[in-house]
N, C-alpha and C positions, 0 to 999 in steps of 0.2 A: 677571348674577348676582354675589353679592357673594363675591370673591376665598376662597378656602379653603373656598366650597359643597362639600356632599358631593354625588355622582353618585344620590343617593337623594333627598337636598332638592330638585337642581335639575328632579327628574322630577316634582315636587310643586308645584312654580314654574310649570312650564311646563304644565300641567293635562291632560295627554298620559293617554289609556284605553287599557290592554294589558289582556285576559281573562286571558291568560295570561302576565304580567311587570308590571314587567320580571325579570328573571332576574340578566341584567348586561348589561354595555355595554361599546360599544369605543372608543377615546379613541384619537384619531387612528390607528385601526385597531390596537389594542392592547386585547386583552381586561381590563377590572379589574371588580372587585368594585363593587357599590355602594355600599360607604362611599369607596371613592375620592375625595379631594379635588381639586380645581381650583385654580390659582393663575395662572395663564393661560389667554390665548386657545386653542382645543383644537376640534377636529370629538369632536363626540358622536354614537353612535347607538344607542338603547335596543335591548336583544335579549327576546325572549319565548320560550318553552321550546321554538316551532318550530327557533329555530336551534339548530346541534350546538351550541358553544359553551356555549349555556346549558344543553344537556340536561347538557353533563360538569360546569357546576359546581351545578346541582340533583344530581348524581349525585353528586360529591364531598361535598356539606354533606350528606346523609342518611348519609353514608357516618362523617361526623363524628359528628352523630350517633347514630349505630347504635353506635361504640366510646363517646362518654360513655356512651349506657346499658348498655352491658355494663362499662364499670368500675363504677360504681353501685354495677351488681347484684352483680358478680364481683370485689372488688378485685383476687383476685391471679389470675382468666381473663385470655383474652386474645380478640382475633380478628382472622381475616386475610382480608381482602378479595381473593377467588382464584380465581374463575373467572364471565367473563362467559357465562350458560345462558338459556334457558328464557325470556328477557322481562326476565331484569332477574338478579341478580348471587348466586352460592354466597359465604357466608361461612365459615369454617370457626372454629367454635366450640370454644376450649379450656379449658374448666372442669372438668378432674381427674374427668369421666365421663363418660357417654353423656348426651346434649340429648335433652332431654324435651319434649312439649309443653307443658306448664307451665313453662318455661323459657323457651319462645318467646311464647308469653302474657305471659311478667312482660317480656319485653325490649320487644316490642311498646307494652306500656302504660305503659314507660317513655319507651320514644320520644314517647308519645302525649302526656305530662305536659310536654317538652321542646320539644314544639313546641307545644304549648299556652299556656308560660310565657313565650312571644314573647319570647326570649334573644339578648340581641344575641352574634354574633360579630366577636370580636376580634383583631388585631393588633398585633404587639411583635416589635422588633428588638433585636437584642442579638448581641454578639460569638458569633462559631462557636464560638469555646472555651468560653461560658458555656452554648449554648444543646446543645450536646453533652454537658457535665456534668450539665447538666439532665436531659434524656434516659438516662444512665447513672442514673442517682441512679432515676428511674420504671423502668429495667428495660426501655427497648423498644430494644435493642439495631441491632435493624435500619434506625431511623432515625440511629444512634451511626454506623452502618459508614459509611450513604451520606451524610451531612455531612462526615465526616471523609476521604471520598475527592475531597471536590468543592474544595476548598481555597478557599473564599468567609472573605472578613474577617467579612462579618457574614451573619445569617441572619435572615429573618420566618419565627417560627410563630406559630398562633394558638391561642386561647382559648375554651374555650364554660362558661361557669358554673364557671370554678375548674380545667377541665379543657384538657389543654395538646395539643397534636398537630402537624404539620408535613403540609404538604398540596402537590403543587409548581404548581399555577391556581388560579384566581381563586373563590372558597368567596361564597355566597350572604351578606347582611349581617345575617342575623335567621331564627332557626327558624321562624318563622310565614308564613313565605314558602312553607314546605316545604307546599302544599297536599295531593297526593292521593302516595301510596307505600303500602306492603305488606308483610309482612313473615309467612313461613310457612315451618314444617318443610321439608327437604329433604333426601336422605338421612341422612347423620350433621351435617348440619350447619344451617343459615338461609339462603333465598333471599329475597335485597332486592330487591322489585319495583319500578319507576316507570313514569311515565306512557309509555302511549302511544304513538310518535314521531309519529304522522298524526291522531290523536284523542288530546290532552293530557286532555280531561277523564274518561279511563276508564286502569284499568291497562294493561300490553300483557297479548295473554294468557298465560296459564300453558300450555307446551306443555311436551313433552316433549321433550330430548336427551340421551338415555340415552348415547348413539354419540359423542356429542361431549365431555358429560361424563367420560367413560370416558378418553377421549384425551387429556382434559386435565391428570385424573390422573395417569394412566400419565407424565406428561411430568413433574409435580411430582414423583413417587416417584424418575424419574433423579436430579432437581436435590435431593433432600433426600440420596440418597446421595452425590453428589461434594459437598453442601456449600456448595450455589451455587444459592441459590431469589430471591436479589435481586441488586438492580444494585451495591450496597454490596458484598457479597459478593464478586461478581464482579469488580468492579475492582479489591478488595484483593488476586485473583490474579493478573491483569491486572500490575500492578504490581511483586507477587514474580517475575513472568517464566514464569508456567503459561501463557502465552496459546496458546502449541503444543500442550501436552496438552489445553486447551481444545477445540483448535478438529479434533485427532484424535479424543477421545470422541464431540464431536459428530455429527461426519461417519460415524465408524462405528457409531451409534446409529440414523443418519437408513437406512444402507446393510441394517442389520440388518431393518430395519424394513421396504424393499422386500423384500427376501428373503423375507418371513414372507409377504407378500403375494402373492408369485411363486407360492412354495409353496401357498397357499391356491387359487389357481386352479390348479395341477397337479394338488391332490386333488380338481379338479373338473371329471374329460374329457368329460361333456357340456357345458361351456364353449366358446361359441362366438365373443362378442364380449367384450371389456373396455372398458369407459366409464365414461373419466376425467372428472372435473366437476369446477370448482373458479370461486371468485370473480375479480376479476381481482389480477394482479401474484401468484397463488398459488406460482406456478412448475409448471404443469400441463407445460409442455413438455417442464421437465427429468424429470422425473415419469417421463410417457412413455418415453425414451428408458433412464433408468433402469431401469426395472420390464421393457422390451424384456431387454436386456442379461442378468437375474437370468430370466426367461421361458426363455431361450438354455441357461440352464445346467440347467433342470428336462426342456429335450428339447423346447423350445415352441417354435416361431417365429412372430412377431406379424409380421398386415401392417399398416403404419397406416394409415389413410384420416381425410382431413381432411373434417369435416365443411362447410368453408368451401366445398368446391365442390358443394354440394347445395343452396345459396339459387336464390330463384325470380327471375326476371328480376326486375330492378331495376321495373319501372314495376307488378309483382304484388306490391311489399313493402306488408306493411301498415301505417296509419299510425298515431301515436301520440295525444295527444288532445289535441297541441296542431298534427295536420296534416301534422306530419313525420314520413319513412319511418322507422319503428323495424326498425333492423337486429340490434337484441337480441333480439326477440321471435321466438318458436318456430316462428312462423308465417310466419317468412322462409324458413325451410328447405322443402323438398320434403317433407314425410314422406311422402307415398305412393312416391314413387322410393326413400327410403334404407330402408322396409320391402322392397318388391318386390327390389332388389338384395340386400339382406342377408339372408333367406330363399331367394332362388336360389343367391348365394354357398355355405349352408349346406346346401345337397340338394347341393353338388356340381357347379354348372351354371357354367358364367362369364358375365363379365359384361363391358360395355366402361363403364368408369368413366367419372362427366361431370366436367367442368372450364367453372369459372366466369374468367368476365374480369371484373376489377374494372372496367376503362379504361369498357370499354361498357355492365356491368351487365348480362349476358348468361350465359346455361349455355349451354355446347355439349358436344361429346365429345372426351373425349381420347386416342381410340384406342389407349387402354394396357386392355389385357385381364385380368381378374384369374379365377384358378380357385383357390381354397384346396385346397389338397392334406392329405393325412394331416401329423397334427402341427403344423399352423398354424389360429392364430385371428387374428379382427382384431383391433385396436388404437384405438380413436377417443375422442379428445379433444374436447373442447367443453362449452360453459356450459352447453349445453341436456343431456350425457349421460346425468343421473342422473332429468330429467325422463318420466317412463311415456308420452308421447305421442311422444314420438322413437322408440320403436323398439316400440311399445302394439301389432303383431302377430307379433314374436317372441316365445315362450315365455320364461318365467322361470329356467327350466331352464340356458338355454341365455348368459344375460348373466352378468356380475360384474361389480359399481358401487363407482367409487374413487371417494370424495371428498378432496379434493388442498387445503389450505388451509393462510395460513400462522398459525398462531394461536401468539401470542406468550404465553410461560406463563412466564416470567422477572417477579419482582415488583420496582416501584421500590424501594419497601420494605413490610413488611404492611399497611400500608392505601394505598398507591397500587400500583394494578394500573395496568397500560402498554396502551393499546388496540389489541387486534386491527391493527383499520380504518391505523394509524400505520403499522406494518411494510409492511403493501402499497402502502401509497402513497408510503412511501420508495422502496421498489424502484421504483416504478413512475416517480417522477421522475427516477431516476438514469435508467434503461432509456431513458424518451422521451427525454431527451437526448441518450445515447450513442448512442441508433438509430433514432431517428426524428426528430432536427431541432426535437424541443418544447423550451419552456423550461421552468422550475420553476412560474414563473403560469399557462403554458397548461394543466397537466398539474393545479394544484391548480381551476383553473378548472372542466373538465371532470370534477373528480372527485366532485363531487352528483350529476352525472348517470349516472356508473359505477355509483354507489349505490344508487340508485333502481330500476335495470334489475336489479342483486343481489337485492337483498328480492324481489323480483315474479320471477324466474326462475332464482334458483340455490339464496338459503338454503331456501326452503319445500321442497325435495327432498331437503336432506343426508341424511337420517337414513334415506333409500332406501339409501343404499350399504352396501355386503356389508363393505366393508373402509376405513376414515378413515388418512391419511396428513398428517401435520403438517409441511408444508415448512419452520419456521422453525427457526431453531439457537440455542443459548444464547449464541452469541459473534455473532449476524448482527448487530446495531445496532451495535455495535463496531466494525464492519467497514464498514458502511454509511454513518456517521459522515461518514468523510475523502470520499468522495464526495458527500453529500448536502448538505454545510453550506455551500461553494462554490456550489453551486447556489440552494441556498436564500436567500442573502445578495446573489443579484443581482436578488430581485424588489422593483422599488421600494416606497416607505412609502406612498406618494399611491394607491396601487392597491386593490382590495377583496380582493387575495389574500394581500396584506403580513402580515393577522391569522395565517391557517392558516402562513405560511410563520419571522414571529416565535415562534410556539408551539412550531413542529415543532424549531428551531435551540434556542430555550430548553429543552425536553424533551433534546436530546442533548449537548446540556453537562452532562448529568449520568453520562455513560456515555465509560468512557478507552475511548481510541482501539487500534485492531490493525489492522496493516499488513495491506490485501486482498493482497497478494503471497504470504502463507502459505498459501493456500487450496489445495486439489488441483484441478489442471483436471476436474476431474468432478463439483465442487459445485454445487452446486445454485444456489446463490448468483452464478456466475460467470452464467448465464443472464441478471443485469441487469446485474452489474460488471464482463465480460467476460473474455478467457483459457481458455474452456472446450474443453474437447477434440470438445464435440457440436458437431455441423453444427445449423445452425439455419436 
């Protein structure tokens, strides 16, 4: 190809058929855009909207623009990309009244002009000082804080039609790429659908999470009171020396929060079990052991029981559909034993608990005898808890369902929202490392497959639970940072995991550092960074 091809020509060169892309591409395992140019030798590999990669920057360019059409429409609106729900994303709409649907109509059919007009987007670098004045002079303050805490000589923003923005991945090269998205009323504000993730050619569908929605609220209304809804934000406190009251508000935010939940099941003594559920890296265990403690002080006492030793012998697991034993699935557990136990438990009867051997793949008995006495319930954690077929012949009466996740609700700045999916899988590298012997590749390695087992048996049951618990904290990546970037910086560039672990490293240079020493051994957080005062 001839020297300074752009990553778009040479897909055009090379006569290569994607139904669905390319999207973008990674360049010696470096995600870029498709205007990217070449000027050397380079490994390419075109991506289509099955990969994440490309779904976040089809998700960032709609996201583009979704803001040119509401400046358009609204010069002096605004809007913030702020809670990922339902399929695809709330924006919250500020145009000096209530959003209309005619409002949602005229933005829609703007959008629809915009990618109609097959608009290239653009790129421009220029000094941080020029490109932050820029930014003041437009009024978007939020992208002013977080430039100016990053201490970069220069900066790339980009351009769509005259309209300027700063984005921190790789933005599609052309609106007309933007095939299928959506765009409809949602409560007071706009939900931005997109494709798919398993079927690109249809939207995902429109469900309902009222539960989660709610929670994620509730978690913006803290951060608009102290003052701190973005990373800009927060580092500019970071820096004045708040990072203590930081990291106390949050902790006694997170503590409050069990408490109200404690409480909720004390107002409910036919309450028999509590079933905690959460994705992986939630922090379900400190959870547990929290919500024990706050249980203690309403006059409760929880027994736990791990649902780990109710799997079926190893050679009963069922298999997955590619032949291997799926140990995720529901149908590894007994439910006929952990019903008949748990309804005997509950008449008052005892029981001799089973115990599972990993070594052999085996349930035997563990001769520990449990009778629930006045005043005590169980306590059971696991992926499968909020699922109705785990425990589908106990009464409803008789349950209360935690959903335990850590959903990050800190914004980069208003229109970069920070992914869920990131936070847990930060924890989760730091933890394999420190406790399990993984490295940063093995653990990003395995972590589509973590994913996959989530969608198919933990998200399609949240919205079962009685009561949503938000493990993460507004200072956690802060903190996360000094441990994860070490790790992340030892996964070679020649590997296929260099992309996921370049991204995650690039994403936390935008976030000052807080020494995990400040923490109280009872954070929740210690559970992957360790020092905790829990036994684990």
């Amino acid at each position: 190809m001839p020297i300074g091809s752009s990553l778009s020509e040479i897909f055009v060169q090379l006569n290569l058929k994607m139904t669905f892309g390319p999207i973008v591409a990674k360049v010696n395992n470096k995600v870029k855009g498709l205007d990217f140019c070449l000027y050397e030798n380079c490994d390419v590999e075109y991506l289509d909207i099955y990969a994440p990669a490309s779904v976040r920057s089809y998700t960032r360019t709609l996201f583009f623009v979704l803001c040119k059409a509401v400046h358009d429409l609204y010069p002096d609106g605004s809007v913030v990309i702020d809670i990922p729900v339902s399929n695809g994303y709330y924006c919250n709409l500020k145009i000096g009244r209530a959003v209309t649907e005619d409002d949602v109509t005229a933005i829609r059919q703007r959008m629809e002009d915009i990618v109609a007009q097959a608009l290239p987007i653009k790129y421009h670098r220029d000094s941080t000082d020029n490109v932050v004045a820029m930014f003041k002079e437009l009024g978007t303050f939020s992208k002013v804080k977080l430039l100016e805490t990053l201490g970069n000589l220069y900066t790339d923003y980009c351009e769509l039609d005259g309209y300027v923005d700063y984005f921190y991945g790789a933005l599609m090269d052309n609106t007309s790429r933007l095939y299928l998205w959506g765009l409809e009323k949602y409560y007071d504000g706009l939900l931005l659908r997109i494709p798919d993730r398993n079927k690109p050619d249809r939207l995902g569908a429109l469900i309902r999470q009222d539960k989660m929605f709610d929670i994620f609220k509730e978690h913006h209304r803290w951060q608009e009171i102290l003052g701190m809804s973005t990373i800009g934000q927060f580092n500019e406190a970071i820096r004045n020396g708040h990072g203590n009251d930081i990291i106390h508000i949050s902790e006694a935010l997170q503590e409050k929060k069990i408490a109200q939940i404690a409480d909720q099941i004390a107002n409910r003594p036919e309450v028999k079990v509590v079933l905690i559920a959460g994705p992986s890296s939630s922090g379900k265990t400190t959870t547990c052991k929290r919500l024990a403690v706050q249980l203690l002080t309403n006059g409760i006492k929880p027994i736990q029981i791990s649902l780990d030793d109710y799997f079926v012998n190893r050679d009963e697991t069922p298999l997955d559909e590619n032949g291997e034993r799926d140990y995720e699935s529901i149908y590894a557990l007994n439910l006929q034993l952990i019903n008949e136990q748990f309804q005997a438990l509950f008449r008052g009867e005892e029981v001799e608990l089973p115990k599972y051997d990993f070594p052999s793949g085996t349930r035997g008995w563990s001769g520990k005898c449990l009778r629930l006495e006045e005043h005590q319930i169980l306590l059971v954690e696991g992926i499968h808890a909020l699922n109705p077929e785990l425990t589908a012949t106990i009464p409803e009466s008789q349950k209360f369902r935690v959903y335990a996740s850590a959903l990050t609700t800190i914004l980069l700045d208003t229109h970069n929202y920070i992914p869920t999916t990131d936070n847990r899988l930060l924890r989760r590298i730091i933890r394999d490392a420190k406790y399990r012997g993984n490295s940063a590749r093995d653990t990003i390695r395995r972590w589509p497959s973590v994913r996959k087992g989530e969608q198919k048996w933990i998200f399609p049951y949240q919205e079962n639970a009685d009561a949503m618990f938000n493990t993460a904290m507004l200072y956690e990546l802060a903190v996360i940072k000094l441990q994860a970037e070490p790790l992340l910086e030892q996964v070679p560039e020649n590997c296929e995991e260099y992309s996921e672990a370049y991204r995650l490293l690039k994403f936390l240079h935008y976030i000052a550092p807080v020494q995990y020493d400040m923490l109280p051994s009872t954070s929740l957080l210690r559970e992957f960074l360790g020092g905790s005062s829990f036994s684990y």
